[in-house]
C-alpha positions as CSV (number, residue, x, y, z in Angstrom):
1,X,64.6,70.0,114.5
2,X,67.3,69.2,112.3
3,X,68.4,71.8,109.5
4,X,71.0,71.4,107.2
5,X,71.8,75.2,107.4
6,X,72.7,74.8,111.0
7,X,74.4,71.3,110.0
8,X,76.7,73.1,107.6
9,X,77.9,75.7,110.1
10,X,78.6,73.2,112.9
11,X,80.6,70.9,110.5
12,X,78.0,68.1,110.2
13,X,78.2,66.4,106.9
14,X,75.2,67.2,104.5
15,X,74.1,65.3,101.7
16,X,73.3,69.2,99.8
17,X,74.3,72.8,100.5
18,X,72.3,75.1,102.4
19,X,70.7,77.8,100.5
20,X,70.0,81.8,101.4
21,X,70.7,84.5,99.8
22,X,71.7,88.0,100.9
23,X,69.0,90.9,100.9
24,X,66.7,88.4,100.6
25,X,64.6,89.7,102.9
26,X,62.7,92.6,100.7
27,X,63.6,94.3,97.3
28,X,62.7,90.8,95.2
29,X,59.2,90.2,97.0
30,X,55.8,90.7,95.6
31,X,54.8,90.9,99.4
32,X,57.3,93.0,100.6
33,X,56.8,95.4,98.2
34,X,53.2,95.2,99.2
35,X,54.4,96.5,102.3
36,X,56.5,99.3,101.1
37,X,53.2,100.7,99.4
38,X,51.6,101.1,102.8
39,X,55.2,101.9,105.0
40,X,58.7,103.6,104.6
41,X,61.7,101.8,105.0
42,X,62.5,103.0,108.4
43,X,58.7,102.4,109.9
44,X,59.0,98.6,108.8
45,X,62.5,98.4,110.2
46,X,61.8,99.8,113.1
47,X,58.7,98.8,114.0
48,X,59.2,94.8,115.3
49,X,56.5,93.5,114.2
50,X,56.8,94.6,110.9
51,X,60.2,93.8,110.6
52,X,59.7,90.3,112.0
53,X,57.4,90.3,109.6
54,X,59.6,91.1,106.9
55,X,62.4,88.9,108.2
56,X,60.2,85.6,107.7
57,X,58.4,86.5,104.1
58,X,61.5,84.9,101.9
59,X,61.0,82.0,104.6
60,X,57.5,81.7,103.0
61,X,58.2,82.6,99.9
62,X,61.4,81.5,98.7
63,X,62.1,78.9,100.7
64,X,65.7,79.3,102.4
65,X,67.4,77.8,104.5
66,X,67.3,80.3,106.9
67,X,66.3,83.6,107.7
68,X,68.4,86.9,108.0
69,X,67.0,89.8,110.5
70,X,65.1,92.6,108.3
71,X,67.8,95.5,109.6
72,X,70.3,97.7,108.2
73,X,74.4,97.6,108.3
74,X,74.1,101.5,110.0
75,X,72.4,100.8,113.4
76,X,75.4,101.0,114.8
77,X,75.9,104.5,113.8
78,X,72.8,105.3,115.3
79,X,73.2,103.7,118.2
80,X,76.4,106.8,118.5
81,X,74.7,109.2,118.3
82,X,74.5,109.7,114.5
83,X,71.4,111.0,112.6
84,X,70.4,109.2,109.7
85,X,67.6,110.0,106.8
86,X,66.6,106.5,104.7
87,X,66.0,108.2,100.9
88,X,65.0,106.7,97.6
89,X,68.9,106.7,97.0
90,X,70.0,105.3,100.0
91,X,71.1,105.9,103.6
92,X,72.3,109.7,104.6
93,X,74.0,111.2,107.4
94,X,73.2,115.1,107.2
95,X,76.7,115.6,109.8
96,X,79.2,113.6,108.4
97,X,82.3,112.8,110.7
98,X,84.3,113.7,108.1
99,X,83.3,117.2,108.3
100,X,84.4,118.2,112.4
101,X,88.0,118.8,113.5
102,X,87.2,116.3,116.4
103,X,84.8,113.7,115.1
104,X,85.1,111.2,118.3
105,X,83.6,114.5,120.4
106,X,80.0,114.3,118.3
107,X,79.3,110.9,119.8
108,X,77.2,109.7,122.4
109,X,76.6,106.5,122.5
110,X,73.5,104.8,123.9
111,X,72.8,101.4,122.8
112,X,69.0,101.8,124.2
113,X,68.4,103.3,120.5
114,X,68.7,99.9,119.3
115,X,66.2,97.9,121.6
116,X,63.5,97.4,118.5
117,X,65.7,95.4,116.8
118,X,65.9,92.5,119.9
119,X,62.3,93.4,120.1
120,X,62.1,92.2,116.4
121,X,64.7,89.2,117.1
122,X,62.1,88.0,119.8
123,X,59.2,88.0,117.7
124,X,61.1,85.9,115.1
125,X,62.3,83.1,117.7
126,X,58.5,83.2,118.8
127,X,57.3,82.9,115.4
128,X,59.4,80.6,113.4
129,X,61.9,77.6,114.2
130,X,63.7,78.5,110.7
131,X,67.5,79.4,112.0
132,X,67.8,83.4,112.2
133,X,71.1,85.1,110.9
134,X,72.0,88.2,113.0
135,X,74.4,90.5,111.6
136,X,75.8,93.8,111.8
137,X,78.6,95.8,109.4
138,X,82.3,95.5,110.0
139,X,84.4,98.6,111.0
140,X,85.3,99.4,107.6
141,X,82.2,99.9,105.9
142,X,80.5,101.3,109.1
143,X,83.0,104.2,109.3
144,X,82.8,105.0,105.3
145,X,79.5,105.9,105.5
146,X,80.0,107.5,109.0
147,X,82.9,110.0,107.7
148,X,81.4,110.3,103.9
149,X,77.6,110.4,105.0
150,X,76.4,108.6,101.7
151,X,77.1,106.4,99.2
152,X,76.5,108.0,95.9
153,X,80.1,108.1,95.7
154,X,80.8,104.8,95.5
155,X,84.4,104.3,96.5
156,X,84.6,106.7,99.4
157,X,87.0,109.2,98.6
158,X,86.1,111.7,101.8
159,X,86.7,108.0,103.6
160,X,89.9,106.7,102.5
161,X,91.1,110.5,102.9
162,X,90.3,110.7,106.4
163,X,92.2,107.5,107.0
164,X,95.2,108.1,105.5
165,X,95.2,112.0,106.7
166,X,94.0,110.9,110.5
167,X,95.8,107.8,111.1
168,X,95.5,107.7,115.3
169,X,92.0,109.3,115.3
170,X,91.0,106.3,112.8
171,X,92.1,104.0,115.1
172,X,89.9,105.5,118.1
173,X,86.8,105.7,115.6
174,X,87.2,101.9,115.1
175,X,87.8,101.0,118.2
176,X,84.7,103.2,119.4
177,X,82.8,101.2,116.2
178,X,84.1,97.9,117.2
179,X,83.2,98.1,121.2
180,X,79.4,99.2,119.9
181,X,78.9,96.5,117.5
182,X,80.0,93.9,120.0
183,X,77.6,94.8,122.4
184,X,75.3,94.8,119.6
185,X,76.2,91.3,118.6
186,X,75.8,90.0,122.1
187,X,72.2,91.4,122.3
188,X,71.2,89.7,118.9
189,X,73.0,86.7,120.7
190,X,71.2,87.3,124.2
191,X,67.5,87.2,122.0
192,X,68.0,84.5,120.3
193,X,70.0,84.4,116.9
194,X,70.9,81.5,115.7
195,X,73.8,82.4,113.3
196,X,76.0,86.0,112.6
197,X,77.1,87.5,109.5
198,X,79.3,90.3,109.5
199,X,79.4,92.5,106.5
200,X,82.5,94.2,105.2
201,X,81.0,95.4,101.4
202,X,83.8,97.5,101.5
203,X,86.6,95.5,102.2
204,X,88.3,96.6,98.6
205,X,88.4,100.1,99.0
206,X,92.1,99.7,100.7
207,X,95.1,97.9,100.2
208,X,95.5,94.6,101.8
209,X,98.0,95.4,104.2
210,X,96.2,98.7,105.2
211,X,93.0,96.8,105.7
212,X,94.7,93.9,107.5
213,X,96.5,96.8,109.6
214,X,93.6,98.9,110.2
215,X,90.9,97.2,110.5
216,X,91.4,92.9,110.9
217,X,91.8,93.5,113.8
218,X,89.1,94.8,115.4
219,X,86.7,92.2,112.7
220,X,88.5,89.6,114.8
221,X,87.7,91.6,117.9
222,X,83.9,91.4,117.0
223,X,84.3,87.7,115.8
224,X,86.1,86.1,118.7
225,X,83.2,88.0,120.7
226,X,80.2,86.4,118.7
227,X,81.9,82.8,118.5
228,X,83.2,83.0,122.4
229,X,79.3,83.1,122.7
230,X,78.8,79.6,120.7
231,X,77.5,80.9,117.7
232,X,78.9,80.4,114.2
233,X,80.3,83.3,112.0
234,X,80.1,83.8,108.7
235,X,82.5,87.1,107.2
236,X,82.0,88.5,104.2
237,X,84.9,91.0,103.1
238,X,83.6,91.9,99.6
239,X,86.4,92.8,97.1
240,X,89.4,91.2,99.4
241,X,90.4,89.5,96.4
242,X,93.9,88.0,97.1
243,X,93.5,89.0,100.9
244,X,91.1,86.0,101.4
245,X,95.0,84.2,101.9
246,X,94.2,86.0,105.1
247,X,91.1,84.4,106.4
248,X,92.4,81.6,109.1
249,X,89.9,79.4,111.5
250,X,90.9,82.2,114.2
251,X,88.8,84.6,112.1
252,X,85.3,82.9,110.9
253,X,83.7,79.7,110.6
254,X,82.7,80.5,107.2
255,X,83.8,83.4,105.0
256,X,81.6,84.5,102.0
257,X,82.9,84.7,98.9
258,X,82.5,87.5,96.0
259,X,81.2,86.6,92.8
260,X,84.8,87.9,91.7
261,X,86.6,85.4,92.7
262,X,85.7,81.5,91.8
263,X,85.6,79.3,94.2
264,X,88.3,77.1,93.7
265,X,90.4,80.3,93.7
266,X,88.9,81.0,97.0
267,X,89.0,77.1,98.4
268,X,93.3,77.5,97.5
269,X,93.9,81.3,99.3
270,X,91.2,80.6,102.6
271,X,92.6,78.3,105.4
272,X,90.4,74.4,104.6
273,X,89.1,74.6,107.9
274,X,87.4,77.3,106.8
275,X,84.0,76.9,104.9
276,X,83.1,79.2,102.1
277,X,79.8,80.9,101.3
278,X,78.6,82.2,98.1
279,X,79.5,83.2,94.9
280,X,77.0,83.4,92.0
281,X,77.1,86.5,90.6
282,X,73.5,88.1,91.4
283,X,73.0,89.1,87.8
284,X,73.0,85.3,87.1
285,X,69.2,85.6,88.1
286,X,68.3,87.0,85.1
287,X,69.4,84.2,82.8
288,X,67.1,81.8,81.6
289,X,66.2,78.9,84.0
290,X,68.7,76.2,81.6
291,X,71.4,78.7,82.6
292,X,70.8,79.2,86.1
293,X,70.7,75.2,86.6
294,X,73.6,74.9,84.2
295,X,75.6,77.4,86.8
296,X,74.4,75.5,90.0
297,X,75.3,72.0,88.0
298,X,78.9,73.3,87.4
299,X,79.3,73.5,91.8
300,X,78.3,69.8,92.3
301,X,81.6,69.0,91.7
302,X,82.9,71.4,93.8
303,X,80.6,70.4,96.7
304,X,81.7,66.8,96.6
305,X,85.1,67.5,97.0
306,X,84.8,70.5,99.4
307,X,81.6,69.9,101.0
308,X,81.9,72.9,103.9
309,X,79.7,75.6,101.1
310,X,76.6,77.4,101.7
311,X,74.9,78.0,98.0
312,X,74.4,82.1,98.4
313,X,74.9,84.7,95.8
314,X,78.4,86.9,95.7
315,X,76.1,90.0,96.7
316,X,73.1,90.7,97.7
317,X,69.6,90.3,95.8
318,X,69.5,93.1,92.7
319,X,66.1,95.0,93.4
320,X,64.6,94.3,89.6
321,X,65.2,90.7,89.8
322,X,62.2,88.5,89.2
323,X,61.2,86.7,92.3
324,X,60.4,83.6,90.3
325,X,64.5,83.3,89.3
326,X,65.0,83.7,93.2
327,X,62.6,81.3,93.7
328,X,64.1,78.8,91.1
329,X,67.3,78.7,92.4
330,X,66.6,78.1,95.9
331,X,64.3,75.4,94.7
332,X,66.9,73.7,92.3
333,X,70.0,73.7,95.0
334,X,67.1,72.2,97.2
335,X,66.3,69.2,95.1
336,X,69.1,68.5,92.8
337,X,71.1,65.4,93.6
338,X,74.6,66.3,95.0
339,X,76.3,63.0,95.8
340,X,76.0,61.5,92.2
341,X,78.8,62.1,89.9
């Protein structure tokens, strides 16, 4: 069945932009949060056919595109070894790498721990012919919250310490990150995905040329892996700003694009072979309805003269917004007319 989501990412002209939009696949619903009521967040995650579950609800009640797999950005970290606890605040890790003399030696990796979420992948395939986004986080922001063990300070100060202090065992952490998450990848591929995101929301926390130092490499490692497969890529560094000059065909089909940076700033820095993803600030889905058609009105223009864009928001899905914005947007981008100037 034809689908203009998967049209877009193989480089098929489309007479509109595919629409989806990141953490949609929770937070906004009525009927995920119906869910939440009767499960945690870790028993619908991983339990598959609540997650599949889960994964197909914006399907049904937004009306995207496509569908992204109802997971988490630190399976990985589970899958070596790492104990996590979901709270009301976010993800923890009560052992933070950060706080051994050897953190490489607390590992033990067994990538068994993650067989729910092909479990979960299988039960989507079955259940739906919408295109399914597998994804997983990028070195970066995978080994932040692995050495810091939370969020609640925002710009990872226990992190970016750690790097700079333990320059070669940095190195072995992201190469131990990197080799799990491509096995990862290539079991989300193996079940059936049908596209692959991979998530850097922490791409700004470093310099460019520490970043592109550090850690480009092994996000190519992990992309040349997924696309050697035949799927499409989409990467999304949040906060690379002026780095996006680094994002070449040899990286991503598609990168996605901050709401910090416009898109004609990105379309001049990222390689035009490149397509671009995003950027409407999520905050925009507060505004009135005039307002939100008003900002999807001012990318027509845009789309006709750089047609390779996926309609997606610059971040993912606030938790307070009203599912009825959500719902508008996905509904205007869908049937407003994109050729006519």
């Amino acid at each position: 069945m034809e689908n203009v989501f998967l049209n877009m990412l193989m480089g098929r002209q489309c007479e509109r932009p595919p629409v989806w939009l990141m953490r949609q696949a929770g937070r906004v619903l009525p009927s995920y949060h119906a869910l939440r009521q009767q499960y945690s967040f870790a028993e619908l995650m991983s339990t598959p056919e609540l997650a599949a579950r889960v994964t197909l609800l914006p399907v049904r009640d937004l009306g995207v595109d496509a569908a992204i797999l109802f997971s988490d950005i630190l399976t990985v970290p589970t899958a070596m070894g790492m104990e996590i606890v979901w709270t009301e605040r976010g993800p923890r890790f009560p052992h933070p790498l950060a706080s051994y003399q050897h953190p490489l030696r607390h590992l033990d990796v067994n990538a068994g721990r993650l067989a729910y979420v092909y479990e979960t992948i299988d039960r989507v395939v079955a259940e739906s012919h919408v295109p399914l986004i597998g994804f997983c986080g990028a070195p970066l922001t995978t080994l932040c919250y692995m050495l810091q063990g939370n969020s609640t300070k925002a710009t990872f100060p226990e992190a970016k310490k750690f790097f700079y202090e333990h320059p070669e065992e940095t190195r072995q952490l992201v190469d131990a990150v990197t080799e799990v998450s491509i096995d990862y990848a290539m079991q989300q591929i193996a079940h059936g995905i049908d596209a692959f995101q991979l998530f850097e929301s922490h791409a700004g926390l470093l310099p460019t040329e520490v970043y592109a130092e550090l850690f480009l490499p092994a996000v190519c490692r992990i992309t040349d892996a997924v696309r050697s497969a035949g799927i499409p890529l989409i990467f999304f560094p949040k906060g690379l700003a002026s780095g996006l000059r680094l994002i070449t065909p040899d990286i991503c089909d598609f990168v996605s694009v901050d709401w910090q940076t416009s898109l004609a700033e990105a379309r001049a820095m990222v390689h035009p072979e490149v397509g671009l993803q995003g950027n409407f600030d999520p905050h925009l889905l507060f505004a009135q309805r005039t307002d939100i058609a008003k900002a999807i009105d001012s990318c027509k223009p845009f789309f006709r003269q750089h047609p390779k864009w996926i309609a997606n928001l610059g971040h993912g899905v606030l938790a307070d917004t009203p599912v009825e914005k959500a719902r508008f947007m996905v509904d205007y981008v869908k049937s407003a007319n994109w050729t006519a100037k």
